[in-house]
MMTF fields as JSON, N, C-alpha, C and O atoms, coordinates in Angstrom:
{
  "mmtfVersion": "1.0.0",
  "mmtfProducer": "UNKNOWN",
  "numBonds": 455,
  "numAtoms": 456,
  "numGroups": 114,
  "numChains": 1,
  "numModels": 1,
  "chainsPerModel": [1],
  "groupsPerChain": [114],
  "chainIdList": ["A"],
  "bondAtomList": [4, 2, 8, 6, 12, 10, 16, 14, 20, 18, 24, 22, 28, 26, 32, 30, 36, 34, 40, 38, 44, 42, 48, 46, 52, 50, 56, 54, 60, 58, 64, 62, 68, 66, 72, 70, 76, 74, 80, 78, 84, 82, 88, 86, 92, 90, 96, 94, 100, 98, 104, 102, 108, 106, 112, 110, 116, 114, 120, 118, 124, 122, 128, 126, 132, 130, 136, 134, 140, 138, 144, 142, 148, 146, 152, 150, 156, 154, 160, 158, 164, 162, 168, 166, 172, 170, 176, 174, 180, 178, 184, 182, 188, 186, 192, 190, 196, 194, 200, 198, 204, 202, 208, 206, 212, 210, 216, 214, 220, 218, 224, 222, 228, 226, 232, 230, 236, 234, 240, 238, 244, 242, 248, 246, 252, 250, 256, 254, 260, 258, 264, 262, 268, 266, 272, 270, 276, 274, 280, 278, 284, 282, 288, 286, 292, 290, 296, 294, 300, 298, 304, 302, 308, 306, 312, 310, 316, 314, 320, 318, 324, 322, 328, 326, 332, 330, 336, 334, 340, 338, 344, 342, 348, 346, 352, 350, 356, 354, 360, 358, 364, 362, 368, 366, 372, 370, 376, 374, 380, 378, 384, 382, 388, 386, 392, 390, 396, 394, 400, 398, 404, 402, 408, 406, 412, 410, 416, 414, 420, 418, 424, 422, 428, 426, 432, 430, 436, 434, 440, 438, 444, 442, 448, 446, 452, 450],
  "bondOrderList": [1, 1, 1, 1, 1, 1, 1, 1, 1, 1, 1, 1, 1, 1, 1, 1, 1, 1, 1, 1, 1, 1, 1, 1, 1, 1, 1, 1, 1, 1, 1, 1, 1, 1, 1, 1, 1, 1, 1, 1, 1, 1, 1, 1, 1, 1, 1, 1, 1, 1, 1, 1, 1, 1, 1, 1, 1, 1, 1, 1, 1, 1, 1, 1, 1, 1, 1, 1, 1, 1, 1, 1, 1, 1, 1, 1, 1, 1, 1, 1, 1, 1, 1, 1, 1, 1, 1, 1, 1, 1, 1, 1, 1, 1, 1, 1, 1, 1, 1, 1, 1, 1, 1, 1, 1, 1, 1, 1, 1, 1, 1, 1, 1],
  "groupList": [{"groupName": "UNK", "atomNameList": ["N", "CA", "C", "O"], "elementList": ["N", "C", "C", "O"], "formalChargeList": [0, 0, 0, 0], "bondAtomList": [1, 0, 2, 1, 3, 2], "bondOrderList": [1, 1, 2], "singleLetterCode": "X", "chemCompType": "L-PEPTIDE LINKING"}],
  "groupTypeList": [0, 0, 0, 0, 0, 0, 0, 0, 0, 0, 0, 0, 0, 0, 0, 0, 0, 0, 0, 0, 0, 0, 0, 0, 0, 0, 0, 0, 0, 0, 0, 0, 0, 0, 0, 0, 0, 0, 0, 0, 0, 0, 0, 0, 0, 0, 0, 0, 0, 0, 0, 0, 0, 0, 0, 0, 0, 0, 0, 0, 0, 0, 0, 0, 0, 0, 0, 0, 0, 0, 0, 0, 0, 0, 0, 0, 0, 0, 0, 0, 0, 0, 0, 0, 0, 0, 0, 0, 0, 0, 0, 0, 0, 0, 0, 0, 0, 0, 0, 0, 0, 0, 0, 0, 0, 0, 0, 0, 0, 0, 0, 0, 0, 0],
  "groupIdList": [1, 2, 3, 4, 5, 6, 7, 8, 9, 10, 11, 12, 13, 14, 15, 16, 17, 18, 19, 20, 21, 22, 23, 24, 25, 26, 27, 28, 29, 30, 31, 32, 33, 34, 35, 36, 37, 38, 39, 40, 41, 42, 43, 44, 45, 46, 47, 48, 49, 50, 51, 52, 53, 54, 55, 56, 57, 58, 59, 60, 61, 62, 63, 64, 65, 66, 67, 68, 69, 70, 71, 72, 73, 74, 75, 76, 77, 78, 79, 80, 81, 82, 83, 84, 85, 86, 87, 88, 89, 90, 91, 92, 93, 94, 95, 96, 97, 98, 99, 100, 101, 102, 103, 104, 105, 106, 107, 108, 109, 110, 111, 112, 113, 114],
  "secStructList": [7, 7, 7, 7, 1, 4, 4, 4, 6, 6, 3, 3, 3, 3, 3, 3, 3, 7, 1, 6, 6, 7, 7, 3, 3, 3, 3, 3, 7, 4, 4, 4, 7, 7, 2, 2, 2, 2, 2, 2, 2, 2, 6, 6, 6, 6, 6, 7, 6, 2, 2, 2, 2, 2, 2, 2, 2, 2, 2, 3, 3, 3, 3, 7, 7, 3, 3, 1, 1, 4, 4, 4, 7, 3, 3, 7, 7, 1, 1, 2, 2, 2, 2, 2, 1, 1, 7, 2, 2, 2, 2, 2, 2, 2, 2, 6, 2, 2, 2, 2, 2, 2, 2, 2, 6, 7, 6, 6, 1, 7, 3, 3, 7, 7],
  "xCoordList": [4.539, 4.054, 5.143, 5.765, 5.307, 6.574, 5.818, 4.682, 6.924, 6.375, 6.581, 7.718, 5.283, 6.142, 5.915, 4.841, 7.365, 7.164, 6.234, 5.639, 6.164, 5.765, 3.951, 3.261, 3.626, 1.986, 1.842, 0.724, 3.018, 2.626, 2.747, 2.419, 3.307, 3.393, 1.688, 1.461, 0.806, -0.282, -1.156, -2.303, -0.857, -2.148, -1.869, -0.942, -3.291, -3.76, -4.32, -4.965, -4.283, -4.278, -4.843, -4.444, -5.961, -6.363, -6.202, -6.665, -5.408, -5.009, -5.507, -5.329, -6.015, -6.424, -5.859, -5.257, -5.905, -5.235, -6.001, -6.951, -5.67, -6.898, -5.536, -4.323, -6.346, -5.347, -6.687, -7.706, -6.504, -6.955, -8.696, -8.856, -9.817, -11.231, -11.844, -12.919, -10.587, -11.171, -10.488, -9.985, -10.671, -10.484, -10.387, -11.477, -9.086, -9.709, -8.768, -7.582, -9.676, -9.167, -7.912, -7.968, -6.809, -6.029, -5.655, -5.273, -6.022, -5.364, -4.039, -3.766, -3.393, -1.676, -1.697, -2.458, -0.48, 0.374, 1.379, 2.522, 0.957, 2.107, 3.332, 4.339, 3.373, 4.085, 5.336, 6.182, 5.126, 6.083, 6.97, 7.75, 6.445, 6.885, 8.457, 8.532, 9.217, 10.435, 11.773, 11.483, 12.656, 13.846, 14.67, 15.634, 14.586, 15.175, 14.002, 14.337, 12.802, 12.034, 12.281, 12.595, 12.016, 12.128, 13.086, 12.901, 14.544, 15.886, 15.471, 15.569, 15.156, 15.079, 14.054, 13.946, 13.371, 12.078, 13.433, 13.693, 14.03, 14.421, 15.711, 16.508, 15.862, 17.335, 17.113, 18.094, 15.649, 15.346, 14.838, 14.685, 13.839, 13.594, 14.498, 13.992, 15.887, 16.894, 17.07, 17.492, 16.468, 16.969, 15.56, 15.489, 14.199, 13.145, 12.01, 12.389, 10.643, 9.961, 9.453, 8.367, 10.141, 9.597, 9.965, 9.522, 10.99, 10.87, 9.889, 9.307, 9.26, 8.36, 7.171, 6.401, 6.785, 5.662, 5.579, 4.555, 6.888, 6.979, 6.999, 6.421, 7.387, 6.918, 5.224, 4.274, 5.491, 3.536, 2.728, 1.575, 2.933, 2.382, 2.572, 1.706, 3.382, 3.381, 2.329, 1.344, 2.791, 1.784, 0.418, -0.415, 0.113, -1.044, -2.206, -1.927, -3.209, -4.382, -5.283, -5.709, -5.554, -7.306, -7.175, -6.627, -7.661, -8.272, -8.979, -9.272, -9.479, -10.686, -10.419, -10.998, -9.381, -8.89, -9.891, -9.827, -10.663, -11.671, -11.109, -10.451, -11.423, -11.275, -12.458, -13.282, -13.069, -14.558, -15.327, -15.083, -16.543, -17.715, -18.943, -19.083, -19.981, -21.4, -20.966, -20.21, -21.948, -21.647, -20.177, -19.709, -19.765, -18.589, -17.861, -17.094, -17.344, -16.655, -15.956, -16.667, -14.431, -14.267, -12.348, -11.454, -12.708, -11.639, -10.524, -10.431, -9.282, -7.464, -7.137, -7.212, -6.709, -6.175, -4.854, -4.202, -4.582, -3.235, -2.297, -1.181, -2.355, -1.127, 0.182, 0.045, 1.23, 2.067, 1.416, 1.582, 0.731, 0.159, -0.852, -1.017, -1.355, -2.643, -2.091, -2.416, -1.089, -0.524, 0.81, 1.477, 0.666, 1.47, 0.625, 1.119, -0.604, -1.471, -1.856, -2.433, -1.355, -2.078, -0.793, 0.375, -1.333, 0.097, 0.741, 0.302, 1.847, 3.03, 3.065, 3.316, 2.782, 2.063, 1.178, 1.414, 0.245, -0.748, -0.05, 0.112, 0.498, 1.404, 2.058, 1.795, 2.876, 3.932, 2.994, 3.108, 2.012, 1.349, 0.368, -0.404, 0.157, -0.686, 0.36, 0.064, 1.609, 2.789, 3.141, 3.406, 3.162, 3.222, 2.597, 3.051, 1.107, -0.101, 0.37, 0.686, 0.428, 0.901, 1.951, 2.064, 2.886, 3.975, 3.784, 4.302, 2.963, 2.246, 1.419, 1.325, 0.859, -0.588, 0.571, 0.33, 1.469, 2.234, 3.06, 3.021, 3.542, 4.28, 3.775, 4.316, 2.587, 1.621, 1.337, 0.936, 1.711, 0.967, 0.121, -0.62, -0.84, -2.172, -2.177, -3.161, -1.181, -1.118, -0.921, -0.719, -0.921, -0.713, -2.041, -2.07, -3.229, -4.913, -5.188, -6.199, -4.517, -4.818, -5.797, -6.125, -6.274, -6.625, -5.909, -5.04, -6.341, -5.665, -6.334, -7.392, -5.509, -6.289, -6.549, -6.226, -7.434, -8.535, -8.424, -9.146],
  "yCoordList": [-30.089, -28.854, -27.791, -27.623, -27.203, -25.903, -24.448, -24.039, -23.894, -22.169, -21.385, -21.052, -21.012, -20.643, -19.032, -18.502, -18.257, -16.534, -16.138, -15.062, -16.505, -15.631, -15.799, -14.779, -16.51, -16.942, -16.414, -16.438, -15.815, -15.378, -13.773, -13.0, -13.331, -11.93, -11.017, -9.865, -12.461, -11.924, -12.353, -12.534, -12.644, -12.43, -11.237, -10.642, -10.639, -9.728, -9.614, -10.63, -8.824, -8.061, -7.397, -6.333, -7.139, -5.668, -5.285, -5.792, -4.248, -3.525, -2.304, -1.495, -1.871, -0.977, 0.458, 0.277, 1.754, 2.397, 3.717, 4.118, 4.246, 5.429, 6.807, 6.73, 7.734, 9.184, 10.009, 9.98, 10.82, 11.556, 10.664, 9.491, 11.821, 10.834, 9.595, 8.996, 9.464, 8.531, 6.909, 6.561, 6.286, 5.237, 4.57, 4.22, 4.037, 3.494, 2.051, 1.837, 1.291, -0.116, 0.209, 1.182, -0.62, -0.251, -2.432, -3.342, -2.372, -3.677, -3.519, -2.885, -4.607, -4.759, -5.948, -6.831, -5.974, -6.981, -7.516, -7.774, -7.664, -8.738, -9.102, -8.626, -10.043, -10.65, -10.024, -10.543, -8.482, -7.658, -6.648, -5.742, -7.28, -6.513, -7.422, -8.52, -7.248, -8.256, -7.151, -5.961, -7.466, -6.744, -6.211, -5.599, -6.255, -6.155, -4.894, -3.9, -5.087, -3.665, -2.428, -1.238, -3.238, -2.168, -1.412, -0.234, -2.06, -1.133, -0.154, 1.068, -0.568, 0.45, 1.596, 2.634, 0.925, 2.093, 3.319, 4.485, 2.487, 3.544, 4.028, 4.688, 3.692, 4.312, 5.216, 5.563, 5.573, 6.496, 6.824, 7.941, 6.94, 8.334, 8.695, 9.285, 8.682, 9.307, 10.915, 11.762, 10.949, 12.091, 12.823, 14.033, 11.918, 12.508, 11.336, 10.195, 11.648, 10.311, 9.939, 9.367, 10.219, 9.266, 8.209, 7.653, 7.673, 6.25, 5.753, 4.926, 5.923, 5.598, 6.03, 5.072, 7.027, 6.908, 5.61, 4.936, 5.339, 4.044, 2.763, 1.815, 2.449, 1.324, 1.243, 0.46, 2.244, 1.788, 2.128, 2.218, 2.482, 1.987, 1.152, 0.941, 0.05, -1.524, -2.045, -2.618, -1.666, -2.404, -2.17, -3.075, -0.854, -1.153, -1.485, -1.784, -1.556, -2.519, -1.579, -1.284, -1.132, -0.624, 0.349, -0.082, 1.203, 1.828, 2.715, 3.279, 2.925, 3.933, 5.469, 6.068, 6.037, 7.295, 8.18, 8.009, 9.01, 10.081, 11.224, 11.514, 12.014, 13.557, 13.966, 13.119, 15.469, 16.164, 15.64, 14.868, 16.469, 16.458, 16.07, 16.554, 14.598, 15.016, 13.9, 12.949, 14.691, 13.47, 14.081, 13.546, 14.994, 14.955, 14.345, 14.079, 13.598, 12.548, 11.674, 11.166, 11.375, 10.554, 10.025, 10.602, 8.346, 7.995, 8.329, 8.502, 8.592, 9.024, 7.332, 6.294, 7.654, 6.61, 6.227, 7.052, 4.967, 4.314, 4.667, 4.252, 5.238, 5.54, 6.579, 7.287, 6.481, 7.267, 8.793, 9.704, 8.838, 9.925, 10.646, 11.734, 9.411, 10.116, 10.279, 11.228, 9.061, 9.298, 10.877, 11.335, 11.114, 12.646, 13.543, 14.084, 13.484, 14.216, 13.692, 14.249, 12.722, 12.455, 13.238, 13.172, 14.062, 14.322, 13.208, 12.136, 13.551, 12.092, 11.677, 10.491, 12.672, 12.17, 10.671, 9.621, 10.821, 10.016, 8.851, 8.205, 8.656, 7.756, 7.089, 6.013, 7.989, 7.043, 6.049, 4.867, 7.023, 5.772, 4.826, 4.313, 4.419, 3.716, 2.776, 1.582, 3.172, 1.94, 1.069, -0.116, 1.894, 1.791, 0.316, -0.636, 0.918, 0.015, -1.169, -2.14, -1.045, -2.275, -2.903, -4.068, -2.243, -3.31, -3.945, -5.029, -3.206, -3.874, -5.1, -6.097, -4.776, -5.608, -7.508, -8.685, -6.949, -8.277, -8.795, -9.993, -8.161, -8.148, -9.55, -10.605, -8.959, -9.779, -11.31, -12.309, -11.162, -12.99, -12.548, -13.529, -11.312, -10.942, -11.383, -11.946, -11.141, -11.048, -12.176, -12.117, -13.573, -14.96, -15.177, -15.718, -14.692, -15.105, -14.29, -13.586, -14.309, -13.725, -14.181, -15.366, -13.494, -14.036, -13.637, -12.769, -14.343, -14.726, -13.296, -12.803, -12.725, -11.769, -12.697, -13.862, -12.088, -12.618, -12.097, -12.28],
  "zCoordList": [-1.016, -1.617, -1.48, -0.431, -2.404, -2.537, -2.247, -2.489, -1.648, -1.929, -3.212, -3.544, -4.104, -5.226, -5.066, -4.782, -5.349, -4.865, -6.435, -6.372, -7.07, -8.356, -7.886, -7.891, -7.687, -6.883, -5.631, -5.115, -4.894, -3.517, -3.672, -2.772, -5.039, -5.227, -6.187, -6.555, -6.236, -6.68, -5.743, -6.15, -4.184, -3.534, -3.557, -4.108, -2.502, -1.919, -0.391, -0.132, 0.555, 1.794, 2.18, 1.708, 3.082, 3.351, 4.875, 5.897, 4.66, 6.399, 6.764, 5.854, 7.643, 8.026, 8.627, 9.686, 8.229, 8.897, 9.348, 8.676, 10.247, 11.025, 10.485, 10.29, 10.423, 10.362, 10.717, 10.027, 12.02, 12.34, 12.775, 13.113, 12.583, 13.0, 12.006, 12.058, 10.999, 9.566, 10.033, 11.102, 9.003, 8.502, 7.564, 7.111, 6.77, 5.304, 5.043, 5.294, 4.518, 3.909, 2.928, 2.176, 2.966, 1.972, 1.579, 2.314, 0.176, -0.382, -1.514, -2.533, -0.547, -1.165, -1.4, -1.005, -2.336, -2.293, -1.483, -1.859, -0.443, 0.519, 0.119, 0.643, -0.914, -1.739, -2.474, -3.203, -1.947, -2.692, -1.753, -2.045, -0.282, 1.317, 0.708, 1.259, 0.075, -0.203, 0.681, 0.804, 1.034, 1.283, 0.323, 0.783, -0.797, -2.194, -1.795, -1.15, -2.22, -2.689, -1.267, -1.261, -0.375, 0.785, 1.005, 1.311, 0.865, 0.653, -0.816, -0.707, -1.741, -2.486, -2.627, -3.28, -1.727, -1.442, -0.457, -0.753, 0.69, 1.747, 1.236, 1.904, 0.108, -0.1, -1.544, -2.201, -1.985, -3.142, -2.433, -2.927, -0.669, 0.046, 0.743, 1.697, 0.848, 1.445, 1.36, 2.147, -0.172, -0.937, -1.064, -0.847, -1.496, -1.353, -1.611, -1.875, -1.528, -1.19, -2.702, -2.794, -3.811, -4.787, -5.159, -6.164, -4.28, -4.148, -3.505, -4.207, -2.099, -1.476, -2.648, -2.726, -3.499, -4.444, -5.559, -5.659, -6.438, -7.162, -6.004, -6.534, -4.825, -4.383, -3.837, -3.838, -3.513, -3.073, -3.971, -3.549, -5.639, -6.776, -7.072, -7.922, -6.987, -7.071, -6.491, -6.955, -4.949, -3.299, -3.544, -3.487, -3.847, -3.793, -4.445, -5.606, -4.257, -5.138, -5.417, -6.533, -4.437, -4.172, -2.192, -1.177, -2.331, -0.897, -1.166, -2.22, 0.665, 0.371, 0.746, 1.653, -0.161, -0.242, -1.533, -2.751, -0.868, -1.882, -1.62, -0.621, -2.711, -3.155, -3.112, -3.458, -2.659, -2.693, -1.55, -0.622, -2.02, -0.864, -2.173, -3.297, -1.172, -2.113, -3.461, -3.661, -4.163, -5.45, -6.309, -7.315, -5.806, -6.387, -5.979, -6.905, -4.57, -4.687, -5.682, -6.548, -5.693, -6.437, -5.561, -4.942, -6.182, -5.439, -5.659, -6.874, -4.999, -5.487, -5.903, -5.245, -7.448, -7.796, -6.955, -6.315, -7.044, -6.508, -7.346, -7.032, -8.224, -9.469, -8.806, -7.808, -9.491, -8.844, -8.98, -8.17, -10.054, -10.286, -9.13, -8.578, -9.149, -8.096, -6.525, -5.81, -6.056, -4.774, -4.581, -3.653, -5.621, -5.772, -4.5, -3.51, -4.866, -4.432, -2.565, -1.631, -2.7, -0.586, 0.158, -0.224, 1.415, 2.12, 2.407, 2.823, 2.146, 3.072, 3.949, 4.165, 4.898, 6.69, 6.382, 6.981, 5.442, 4.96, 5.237, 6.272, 3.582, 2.588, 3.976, 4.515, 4.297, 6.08, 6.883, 7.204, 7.075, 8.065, 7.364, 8.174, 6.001, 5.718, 5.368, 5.325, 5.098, 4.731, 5.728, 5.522, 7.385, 8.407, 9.266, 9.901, 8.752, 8.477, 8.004, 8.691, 6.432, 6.105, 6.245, 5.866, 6.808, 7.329, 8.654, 8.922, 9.58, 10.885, 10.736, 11.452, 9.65, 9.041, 8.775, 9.045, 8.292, 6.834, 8.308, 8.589, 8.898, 10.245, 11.288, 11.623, 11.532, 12.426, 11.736, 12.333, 10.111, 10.23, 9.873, 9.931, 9.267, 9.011, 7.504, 7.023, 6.859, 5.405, 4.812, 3.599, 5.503, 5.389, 4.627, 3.522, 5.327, 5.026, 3.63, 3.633, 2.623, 1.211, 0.4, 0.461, -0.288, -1.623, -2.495, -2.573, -3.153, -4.86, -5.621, -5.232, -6.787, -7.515, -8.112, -7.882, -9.314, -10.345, -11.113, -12.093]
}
């Protein structure tokens, strides 16, 4: 049996990360923690973090990041667009997260998207 990367870049992950009294699920792509992307994530935030905004619009899938109180609630998209909007404090440690998460051998137990 072979490893094929183009099938290991569409599982999915979910890691956990705390900021402050919260908690929220965040699902990635594992498959895309590559050294190719990571140098270019850290070498377009040298200057400022929108490199770190276009890679973790790749990474991510889905989390449980909301805007409002009540039924106004509504979730912050994963888009570069919508991650404009989380402080960076945030963004650092949920990447953090997931590199702890992919780190550990956690990110081995994937599923497959659909």
């Amino acid at each position: 049996m072979t490893i094929n990367l183009d099938e290991i870049a569409l599982n999915e992950a979910t890691a956990n990360v705390e900021f402050g009294h919260d908690t929220a699920d965040i699902v990635y792509k594992p498959g895309l923690l590559t050294g190719a992307n990571i140098a270019k994530m850290q070498t377009a935030s040298e200057d400022d973090d929108g490199g770190l905004y276009d890679f973790l619009d790749r990474l991510l899938v889905d989390w449980d990041v909301e805007r409002g109180k009540g039924k106004a609630k509504t979730k912050v998209p994963t888009t570069k667009e919508g991650l404009m909007t989380v402080p960076v404090p945030l963004l650092r440690k949920m990447l953090t997260a997931i590199m702890e998460h992919a780190s550990l051998g956690e990110a081995e137990n994937t599923s497959s998207a659909g």
